[in-house]
C-alpha positions in Angstrom: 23.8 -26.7 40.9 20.2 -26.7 42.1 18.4 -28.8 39.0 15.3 -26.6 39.5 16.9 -23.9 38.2 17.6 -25.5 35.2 15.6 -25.5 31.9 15.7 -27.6 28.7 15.4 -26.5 25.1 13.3 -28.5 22.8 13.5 -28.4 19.4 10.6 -29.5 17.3 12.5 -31.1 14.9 10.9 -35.0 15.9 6.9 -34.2 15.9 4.8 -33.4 18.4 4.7 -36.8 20.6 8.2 -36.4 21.5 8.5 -32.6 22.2 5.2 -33.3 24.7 7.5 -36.7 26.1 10.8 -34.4 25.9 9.3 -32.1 28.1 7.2 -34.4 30.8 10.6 -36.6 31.1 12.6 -32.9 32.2 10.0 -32.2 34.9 9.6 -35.9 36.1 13.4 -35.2 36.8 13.6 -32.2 37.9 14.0 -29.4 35.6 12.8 -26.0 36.7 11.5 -25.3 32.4 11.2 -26.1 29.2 11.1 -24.3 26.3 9.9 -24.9 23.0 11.3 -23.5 19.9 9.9 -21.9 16.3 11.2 -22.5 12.7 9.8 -23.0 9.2 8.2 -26.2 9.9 7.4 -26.0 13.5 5.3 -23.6 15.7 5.9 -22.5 19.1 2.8 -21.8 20.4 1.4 -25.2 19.2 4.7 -27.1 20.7 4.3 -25.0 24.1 0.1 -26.5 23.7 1.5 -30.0 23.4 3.7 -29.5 26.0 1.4 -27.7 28.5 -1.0 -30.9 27.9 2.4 -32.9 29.3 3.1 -31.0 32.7 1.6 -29.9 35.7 4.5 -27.8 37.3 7.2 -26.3 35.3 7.3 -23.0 33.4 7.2 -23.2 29.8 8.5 -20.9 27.7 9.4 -19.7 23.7 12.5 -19.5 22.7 11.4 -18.3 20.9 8.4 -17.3 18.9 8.7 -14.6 15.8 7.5 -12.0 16.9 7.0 -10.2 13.6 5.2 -13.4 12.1 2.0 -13.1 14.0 -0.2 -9.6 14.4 -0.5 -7.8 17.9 -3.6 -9.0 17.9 -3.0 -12.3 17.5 0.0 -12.9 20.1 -2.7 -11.0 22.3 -4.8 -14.0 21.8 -2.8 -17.3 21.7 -0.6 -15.7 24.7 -4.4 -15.4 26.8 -4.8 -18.8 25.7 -1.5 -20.8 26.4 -1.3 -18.7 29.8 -5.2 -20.0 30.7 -3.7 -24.0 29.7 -0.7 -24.3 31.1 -2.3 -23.0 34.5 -0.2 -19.5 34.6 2.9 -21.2 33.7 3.9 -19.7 31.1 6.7 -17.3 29.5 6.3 -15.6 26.0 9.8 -15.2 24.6 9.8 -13.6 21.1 12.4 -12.7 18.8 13.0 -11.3 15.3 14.7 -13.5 13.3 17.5 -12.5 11.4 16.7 -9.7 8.9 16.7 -12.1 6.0 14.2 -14.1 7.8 12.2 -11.3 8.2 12.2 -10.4 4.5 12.3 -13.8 2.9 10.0 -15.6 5.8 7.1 -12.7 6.7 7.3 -10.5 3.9 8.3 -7.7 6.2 11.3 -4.9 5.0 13.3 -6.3 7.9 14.2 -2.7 8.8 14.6 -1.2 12.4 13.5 -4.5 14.4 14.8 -2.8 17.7 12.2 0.1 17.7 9.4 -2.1 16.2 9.8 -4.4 18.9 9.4 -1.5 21.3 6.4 -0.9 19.8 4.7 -4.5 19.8 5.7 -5.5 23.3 3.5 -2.6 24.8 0.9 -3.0 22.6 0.7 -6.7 23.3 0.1 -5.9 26.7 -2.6 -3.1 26.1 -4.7 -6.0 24.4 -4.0 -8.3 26.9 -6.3 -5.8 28.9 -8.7 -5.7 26.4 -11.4 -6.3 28.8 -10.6 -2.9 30.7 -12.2 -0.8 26.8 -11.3 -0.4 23.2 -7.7 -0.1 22.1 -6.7 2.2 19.9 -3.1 2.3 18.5 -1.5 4.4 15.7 2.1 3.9 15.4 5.4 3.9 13.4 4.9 0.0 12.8 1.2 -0.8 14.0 -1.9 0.5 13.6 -4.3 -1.7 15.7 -8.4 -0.4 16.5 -9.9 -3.0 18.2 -13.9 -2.5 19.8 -15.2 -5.5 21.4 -18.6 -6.0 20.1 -18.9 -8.8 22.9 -18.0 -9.0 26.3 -14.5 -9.5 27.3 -13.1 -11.5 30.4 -9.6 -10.4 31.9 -6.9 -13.0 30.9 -5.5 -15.4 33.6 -3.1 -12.8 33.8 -2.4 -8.8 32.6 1.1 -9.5 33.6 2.1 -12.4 31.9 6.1 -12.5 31.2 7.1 -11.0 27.7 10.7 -12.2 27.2 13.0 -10.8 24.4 15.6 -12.2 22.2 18.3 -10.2 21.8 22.1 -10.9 20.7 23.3 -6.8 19.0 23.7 -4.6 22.0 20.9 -2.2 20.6 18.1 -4.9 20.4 19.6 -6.4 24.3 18.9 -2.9 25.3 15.3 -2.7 24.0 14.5 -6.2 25.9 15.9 -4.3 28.7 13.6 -1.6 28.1 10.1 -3.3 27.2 10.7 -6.8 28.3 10.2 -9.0 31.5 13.6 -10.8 30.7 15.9 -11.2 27.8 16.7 -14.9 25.8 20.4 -15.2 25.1 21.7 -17.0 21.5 23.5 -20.1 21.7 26.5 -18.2 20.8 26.3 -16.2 23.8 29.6 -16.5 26.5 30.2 -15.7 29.6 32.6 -13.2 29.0 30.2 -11.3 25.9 27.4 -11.6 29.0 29.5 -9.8 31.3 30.9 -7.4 29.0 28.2 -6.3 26.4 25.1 -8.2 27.4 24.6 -6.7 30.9 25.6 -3.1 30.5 23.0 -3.2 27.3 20.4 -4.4 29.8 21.0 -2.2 32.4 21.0 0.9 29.9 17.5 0.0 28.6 16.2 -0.7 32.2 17.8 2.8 32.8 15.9 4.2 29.9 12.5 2.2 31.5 13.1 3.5 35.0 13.7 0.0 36.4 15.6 -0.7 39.7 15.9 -4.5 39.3 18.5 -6.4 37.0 16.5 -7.7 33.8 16.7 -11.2 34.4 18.4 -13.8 31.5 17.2 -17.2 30.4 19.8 -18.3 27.9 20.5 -20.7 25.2 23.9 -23.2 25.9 24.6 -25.6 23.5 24.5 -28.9 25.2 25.6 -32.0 23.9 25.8 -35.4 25.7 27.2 -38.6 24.8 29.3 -41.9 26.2 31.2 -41.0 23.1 33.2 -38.0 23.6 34.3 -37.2 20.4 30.6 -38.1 19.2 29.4 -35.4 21.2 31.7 -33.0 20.4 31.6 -33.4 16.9 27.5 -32.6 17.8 28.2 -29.5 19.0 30.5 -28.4 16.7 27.5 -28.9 13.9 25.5 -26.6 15.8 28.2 -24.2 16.8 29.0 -24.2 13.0 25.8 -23.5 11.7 25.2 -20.8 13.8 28.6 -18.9 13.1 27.4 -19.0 9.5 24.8 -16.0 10.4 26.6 -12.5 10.4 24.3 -10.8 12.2 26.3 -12.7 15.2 29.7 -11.7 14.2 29.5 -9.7 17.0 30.2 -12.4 19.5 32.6 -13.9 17.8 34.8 -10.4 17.5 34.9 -10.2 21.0 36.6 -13.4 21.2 38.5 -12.9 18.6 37.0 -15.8 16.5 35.7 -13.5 13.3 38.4 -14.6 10.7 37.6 -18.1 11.7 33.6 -17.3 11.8 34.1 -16.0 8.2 36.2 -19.1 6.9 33.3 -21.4 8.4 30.9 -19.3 6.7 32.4 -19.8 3.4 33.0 -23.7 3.7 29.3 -23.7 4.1 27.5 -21.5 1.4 29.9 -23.5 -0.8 28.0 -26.5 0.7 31.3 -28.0 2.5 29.3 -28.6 5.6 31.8 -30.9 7.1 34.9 -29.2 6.4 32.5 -26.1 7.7 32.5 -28.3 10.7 35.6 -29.5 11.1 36.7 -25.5 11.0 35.7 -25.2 14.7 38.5 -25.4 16.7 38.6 -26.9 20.5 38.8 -23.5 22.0 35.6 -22.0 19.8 33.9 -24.8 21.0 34.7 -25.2 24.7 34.1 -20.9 25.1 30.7 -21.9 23.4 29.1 -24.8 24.2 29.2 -28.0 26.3 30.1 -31.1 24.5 31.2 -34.2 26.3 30.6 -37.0 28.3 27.9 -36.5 30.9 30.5 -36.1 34.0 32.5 -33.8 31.8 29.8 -31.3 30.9 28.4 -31.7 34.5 31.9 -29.9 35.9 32.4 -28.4 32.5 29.1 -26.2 33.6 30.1 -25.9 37.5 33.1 -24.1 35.9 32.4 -21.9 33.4 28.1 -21.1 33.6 27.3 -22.1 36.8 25.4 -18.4 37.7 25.9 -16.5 34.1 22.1 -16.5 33.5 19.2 -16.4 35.6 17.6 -19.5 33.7 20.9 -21.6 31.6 18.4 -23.2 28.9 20.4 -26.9 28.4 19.7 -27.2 24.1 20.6 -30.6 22.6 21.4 -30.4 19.0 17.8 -30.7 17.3 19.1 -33.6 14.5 19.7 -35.6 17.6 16.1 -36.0 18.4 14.6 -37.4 21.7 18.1 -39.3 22.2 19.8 -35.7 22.8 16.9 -35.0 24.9 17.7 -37.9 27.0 20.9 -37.8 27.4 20.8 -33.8 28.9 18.0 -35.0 31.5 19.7 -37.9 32.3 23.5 -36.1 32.9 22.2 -33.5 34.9 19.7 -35.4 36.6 22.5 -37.7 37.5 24.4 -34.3 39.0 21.7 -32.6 40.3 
C-alpha cells in the first residue's frame, strides 16, 4: 500500500480552520489527495480554496460539488479559478444529488440527470476555452450565449479533470462517456465495482471512443478508533444513513441487503435513529466500510480494497470532526 496513492475525504462539518488543518496534516503525512465535500451548509469550492491555501503538493478534489446548483457559466469560472490557486492541482468532481435534492435544494424538476449531465460537462469545457471566441450553446437543458466584451486569457489549463459521480449504471455510464474519472458512493463494494460499475464505464467510454479504462476515485467509509466497538458503531451511523436513500438500493440488491436496507429506512423516517443503527448487521458493515482499530482496518484494506479504485478516498464519519481525521492519517500513516 503505497500512501501516495491514497486520498482523504473531508467533510466540512467543523468550519473552515480544520478542513484547511485536515487537509495540510494528510499531505505532511503522505497522502497522495484530499477531497473536500458539499452539503446544505458547506461549499466545496470554498473548502477546496481553504484547503489549496493549506498545501503545496497534493491533488485536491470535490467530491463532490452539485453540479446542477451552479450555472455552466459559473463552474466555468470558479473551476479557472481554484485550478489557477491550487497551482494546477486540482480535480472537479460533480454530482447530482439525489432527485429530491435536486427538487427540494435547486428548484430543478430533477428529471433526466444522466443526459443533463452530458450536456453540462461539455459545455463546461467549451467555456473553459472562452478565450479561443464566443460560445454559443442551445440545448435540451442549457441555453448559454456568452460574447466577451473584454479580453480573455486561457485558464491554467483547457484540460482540467471533470470527475463524475455516479452510483445507477446509467449515470456510471455517462461519467464514462463525458468525464475524466468517475467518484464512487460510500456504498460502493468491491464486488458492485467489479460487476456493474466497470462494465457501465467501459460502455460509456465505448460510446465516447475511448481506449483507456476511465479511472475511479472512490468513497470508503473509514472509521478509526482504540475502541473497536466505538468505531464500529461510527460506521454503522454512516452506513445507516446512507442506506436510508433509495436511489442506492441498487447496491444493496446486489448483495442481497434490500430487505434489511428497507427495515433501516423505516426505523429512521420514524426517527428511531439508533435502532436504524443498530439494524446493520456485521456483514453489511464489513462488505461496506472499514471500522476498527487502526491495525485492523490497515489489513482490513490490504484484503478486501487494496487495488479496487484508482484513487480509495479514506472518509471519516463527518460528526467525528478533526478527531476522525486524525485518527485515518495517523493509521495509515503508521502502515504506509
Amino acid at each position: 500500500m503505497a500512501l501516495q496513492n491514497m486520498s482523504l475525504v473531508i467533510s466540512g462539518g467543523s468550519g473552515l480552520a480544520d478542513i484547511a488543518e485536515s487537509a495540510r496534516m494528510a499531505e505532511a503525512a503522505g497522502f497522495g489527495s484530499a477531497w473536500a465535500t458539499e452539503f446544505y451548509d458547506r461549499s466545496a469550492t470554498i473548502s477546496l480554496a481553504a484547503m489549496a491555501c493549506a498545501t503545496s503538493t497534493m491533488t485536491l478534489g470535490s467530491a463532490i460539488a452539485y453540479a446542477f446548483g451552479r450555472t455552466p457559466l459559473v463552474w466555468a469560472a470558479e473551476a479557472r479559478d481554484l485550478d489557477e490557486l491550487t497551482g494546477q492541482r486540482l480535480i472537479i468532481g460533480l454530482g447530482t444529488g439525489t432527485r429530491r435534492m435536486q427538487r427540494d435544494w435547486h428548484g430543478l424538476d430533477g428529471e433526466h440527470p444522466a443526459s443533463r449531465m452530458e450536456e453540462l460537462v461539455p459545455l463546461i469545457r467549451r467555456l473553459l476555452r472562452l478565450h479561443e471566441g464566443p460560445v454559443h450553446h442551445e440545448g435540451r437543458f442549457y441555453r448559454v450565449d456568452v460574447r466577451p466584451t473584454a479580453p480573455v486569457g486561457p485558464p491554467p489549463r483547457i484540460d482540467l479533470p471533470i470527475y463524475l459521480a455516479g452510483v445507477n449504471p446509467r449515470m456510471v455510464q455517462a461519467a464514462g462517456t463525458v468525464g475524466d474519472g468517475l467518484i464512487g458512493h460510500p456504498l460502493f463494494t468491491p464486488e458492485y465495482v467489479r460487476d456493474v460499475v466497470r462494465p457501465a464505464l467501459g460502455r460509456g467510454a465505448e460510446i465516447a471512443g475511448r481506449d483507456a479504462p476511465v479511472p475511479i476515485a472512490s468513497y470508503i467509509t473509514c472509521s478509526v478508533a482504540e475502541d473497536r466497538e466505538a468505531a464500529r458503531q461510527a460506521a454503522r451511523a454512516v452506513v445507516a444513513f446512507n442506506s436510508t436513500v433509495k436511489t442506492y438500493r441498487v447496491i444493496h440488491r446486489h448483495h442481497g441487503f434490500e430487505s434489511q436496507a428497507e427495515a433501516i429506512r423505516e426505523r429512521w423516517l420514524a426517527g428511531d435513529f439508533m435502532g436504524a443503527v443498530e439494524l446493520v448487521s456485521d456483514d453489511m458493515l464489513d462488505t461496506i466500510a472499514l471500522a476498527g482499530t487502526a491495525d485492523e482496518v490497515r489489513a482490513r484494506f490490504a484484503e478486501r480494497w487494496d487495488g479496487v479504485y484508482d484513487r480509495p478516498l479514506l472518509w471519516p464519519p463527518a460528526f467525528l470532526g478533526h478527531d476522525g481525521v486524525r485518527a485515518v492519517v495517523g493509521a495509515f500513516a503508521a502502515g504506509g
